[in-house]
C-alpha positions in Angstrom: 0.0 0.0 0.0 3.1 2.6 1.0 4.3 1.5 -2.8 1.3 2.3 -4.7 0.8 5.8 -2.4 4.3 6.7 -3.2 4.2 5.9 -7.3 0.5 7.2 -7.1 1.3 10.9 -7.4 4.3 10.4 -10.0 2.4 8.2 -12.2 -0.2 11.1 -11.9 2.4 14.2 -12.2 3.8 12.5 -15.6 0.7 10.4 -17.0 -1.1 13.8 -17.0 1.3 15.4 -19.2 1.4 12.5 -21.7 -2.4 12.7 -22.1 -2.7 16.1 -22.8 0.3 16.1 -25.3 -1.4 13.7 -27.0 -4.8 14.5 -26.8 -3.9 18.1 -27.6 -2.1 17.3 -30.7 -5.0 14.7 -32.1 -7.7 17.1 -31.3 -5.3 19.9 -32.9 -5.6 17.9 -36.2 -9.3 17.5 -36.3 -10.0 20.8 -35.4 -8.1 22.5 -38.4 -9.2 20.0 -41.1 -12.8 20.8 -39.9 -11.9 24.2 -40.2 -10.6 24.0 -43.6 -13.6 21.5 -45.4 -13.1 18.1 -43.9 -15.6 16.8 -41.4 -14.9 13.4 -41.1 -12.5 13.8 -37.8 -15.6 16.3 -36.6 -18.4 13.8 -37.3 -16.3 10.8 -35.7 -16.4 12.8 -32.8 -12.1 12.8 -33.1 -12.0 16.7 -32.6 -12.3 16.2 -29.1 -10.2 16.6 -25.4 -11.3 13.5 -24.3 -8.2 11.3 -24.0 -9.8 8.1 -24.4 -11.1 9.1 -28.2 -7.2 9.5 -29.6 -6.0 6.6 -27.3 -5.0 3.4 -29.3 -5.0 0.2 -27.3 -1.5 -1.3 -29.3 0.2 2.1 -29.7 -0.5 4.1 -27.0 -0.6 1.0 -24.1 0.8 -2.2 -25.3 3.6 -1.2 -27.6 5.2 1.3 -24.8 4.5 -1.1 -21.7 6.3 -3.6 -23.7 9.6 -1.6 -24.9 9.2 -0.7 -20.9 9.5 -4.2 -19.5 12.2 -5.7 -21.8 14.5 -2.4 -20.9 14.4 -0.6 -24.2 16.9 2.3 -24.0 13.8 4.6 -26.2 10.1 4.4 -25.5 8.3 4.3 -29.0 4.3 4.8 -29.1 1.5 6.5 -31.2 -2.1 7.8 -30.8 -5.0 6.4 -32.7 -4.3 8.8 -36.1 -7.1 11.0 -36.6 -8.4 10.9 -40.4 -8.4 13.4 -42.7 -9.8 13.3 -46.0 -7.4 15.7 -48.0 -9.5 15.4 -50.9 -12.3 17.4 -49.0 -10.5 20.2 -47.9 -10.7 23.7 -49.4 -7.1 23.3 -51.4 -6.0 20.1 -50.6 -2.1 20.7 -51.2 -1.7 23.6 -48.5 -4.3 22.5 -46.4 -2.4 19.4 -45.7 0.6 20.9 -44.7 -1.6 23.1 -41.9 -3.4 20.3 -40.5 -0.3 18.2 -40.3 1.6 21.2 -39.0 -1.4 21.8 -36.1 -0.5 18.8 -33.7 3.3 19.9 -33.7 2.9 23.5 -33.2 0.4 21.9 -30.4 2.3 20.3 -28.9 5.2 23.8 -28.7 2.2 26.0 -28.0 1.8 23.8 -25.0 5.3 23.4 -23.9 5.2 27.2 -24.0 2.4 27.5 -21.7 4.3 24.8 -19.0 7.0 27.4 -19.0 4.9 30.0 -18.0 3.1 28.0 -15.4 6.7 27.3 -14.2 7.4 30.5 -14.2 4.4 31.9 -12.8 3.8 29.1 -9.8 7.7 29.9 -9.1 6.5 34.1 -8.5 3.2 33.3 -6.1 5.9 30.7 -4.0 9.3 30.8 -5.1 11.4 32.9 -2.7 11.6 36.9 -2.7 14.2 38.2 -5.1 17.3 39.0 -3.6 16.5 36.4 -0.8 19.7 34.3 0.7 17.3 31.5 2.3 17.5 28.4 -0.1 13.9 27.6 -1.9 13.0 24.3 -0.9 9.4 24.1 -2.2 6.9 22.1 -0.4 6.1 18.0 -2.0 3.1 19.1 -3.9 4.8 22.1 -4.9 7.7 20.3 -6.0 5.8 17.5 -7.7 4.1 20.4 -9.7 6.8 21.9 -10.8 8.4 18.2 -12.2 5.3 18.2 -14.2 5.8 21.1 -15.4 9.1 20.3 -16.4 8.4 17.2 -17.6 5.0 18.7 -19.5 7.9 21.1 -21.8 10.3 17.9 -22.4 7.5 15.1 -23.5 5.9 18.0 -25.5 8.8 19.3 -27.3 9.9 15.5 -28.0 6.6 15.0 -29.7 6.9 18.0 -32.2 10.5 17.1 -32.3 10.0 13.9 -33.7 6.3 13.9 -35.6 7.9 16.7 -37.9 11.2 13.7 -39.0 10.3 14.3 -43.2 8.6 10.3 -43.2 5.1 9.9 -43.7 2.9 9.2 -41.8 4.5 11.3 -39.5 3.7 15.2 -39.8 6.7 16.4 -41.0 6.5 13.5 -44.0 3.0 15.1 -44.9 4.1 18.6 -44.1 7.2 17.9 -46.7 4.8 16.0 -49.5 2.9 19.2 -49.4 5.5 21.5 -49.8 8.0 19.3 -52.5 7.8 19.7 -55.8 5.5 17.1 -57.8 7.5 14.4 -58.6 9.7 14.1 -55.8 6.4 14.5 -53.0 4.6 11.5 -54.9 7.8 9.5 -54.2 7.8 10.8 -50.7 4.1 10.0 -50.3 4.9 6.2 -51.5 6.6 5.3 -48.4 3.3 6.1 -45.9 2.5 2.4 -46.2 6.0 1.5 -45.1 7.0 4.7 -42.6 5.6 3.0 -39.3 8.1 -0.5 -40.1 11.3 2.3 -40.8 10.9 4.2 -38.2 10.9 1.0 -35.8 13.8 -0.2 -37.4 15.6 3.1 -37.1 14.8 3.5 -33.6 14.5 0.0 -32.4 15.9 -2.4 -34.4 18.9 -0.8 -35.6 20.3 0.5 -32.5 20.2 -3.0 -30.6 21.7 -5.0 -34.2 24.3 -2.2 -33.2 24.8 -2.6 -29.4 25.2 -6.6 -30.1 27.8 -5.5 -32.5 29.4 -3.4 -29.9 28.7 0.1 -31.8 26.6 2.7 -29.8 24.6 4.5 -32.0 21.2 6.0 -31.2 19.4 7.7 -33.9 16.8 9.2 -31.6 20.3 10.4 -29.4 22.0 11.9 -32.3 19.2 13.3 -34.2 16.0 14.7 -31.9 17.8 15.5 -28.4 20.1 18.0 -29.5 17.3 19.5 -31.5 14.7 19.2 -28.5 16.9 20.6 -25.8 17.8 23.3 -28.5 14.1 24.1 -28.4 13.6 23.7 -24.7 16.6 26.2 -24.2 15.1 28.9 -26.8 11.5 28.5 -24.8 12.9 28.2 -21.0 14.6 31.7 -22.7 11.8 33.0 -24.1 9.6 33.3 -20.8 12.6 34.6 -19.2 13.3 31.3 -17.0 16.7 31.0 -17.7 
């Protein structure tokens, strides 16, 4: 019982986060197809906050609590995708590149916002400028505050790596939309196959590495440095650095 109160608040203080990111971002994809002439995400009820409607049993659950229990060094999972009939909307090439951009720039616009709360929880009962008593904010408090934190890191991560140039990701529809012809239609090919490359990228090839004695981490090398890049430029940009 001490166990499950102890991991009861951090499953809370980080499960929270993850739900909104996601739920945010597939509700952020709905809502600007509907804007722009597509229904069908509207009418399937997808342009919703309710996390449960952009929650995927295999991707979202299963696939993650898996990589979880055999030690993965990278956590790999997806949302139920919410669909867009590109043919419906007003112009179908630019349109698609603004609903595929809307979950990403979600996701920032809501790392943005943590930063503020950060920042703003911090001035009701952080210490007084200029004090030289060390802050030790209360559990709660504290707890908050790694939310917080952790609401600006799983958020920028998510942008981070749904705008990689593959489809179905964002960034491979985003990039379709905005390549010439030829080369987007050979781009837009590899939706069927972008799910199995990215999983071999990021899961498969790393551990064929490792057993080879070669460390390389695509996820490492490519997306951190980027994230944190990001993370620095907002932590910056609401003046909590």
């Amino acid at each position: 019982m001490e166990i499950f109160t102890y991991y009861l608040p951090l499953i809370i203080a980080y499960g929270v986060p993850i739900l909104f990111a996601i739920t945010f971002h597939e509700a952020a994809h709905g809502f600007v197809a509907h804007r722009l002439g597509d229904n069908t995400a509207y009418l399937l009820g997808r342009v919703s906050f309710n996390p449960i409607k952009h929650i995927d049993p295999i991707g979202t659950v299963l696939l993650p609590g898996m990589l979880i229990a055999f030690g993965s060094p990278f956590v790999f999972g997806y949302a139920k995708p919410v669909p867009v009939n590109f043919r419906a909307l007003n112009n179908p090439r630019r349109d698609m590149v603004l609903v595929a951009a809307a979950g990403p720039g979600t996701n920032l616009f809501l790392a943005f916002l943590s930063a503020l709360f950060i920042k703003f929880t911090l001035s009701l009962f952080g210490p007084e400028p200029f004090s030289a008593v060390p802050f030790v904010p209360s559990p709660a408090l504290a707890l908050t505050l790694k939310s917080l934190e952790f609401s600006i890191f799983i958020n920028v991560i998510l942008a981070v790596f749904n705008m990689l140039p593959l489809p179905p990701l964002d960034g491979g529809r985003v990039a379709v939309g905005l390549l010439p012809k030829r080369p987007a239609m050979a781009l837009a090919k590899l939706e069927r196959y972008g799910m199995l490359i990215l999983i071999g990228l990021i899961l498969v090839l790393p551990m064929l590495l490792q057993n080879m004695g070669i460390k390389l981490n695509p996820f490492a090398l490519v997306i951190l440095p980027i994230a944190f890049a990001l993370i620095k430029f907002i932590i910056g940009l609401v003046g909590l650095d």
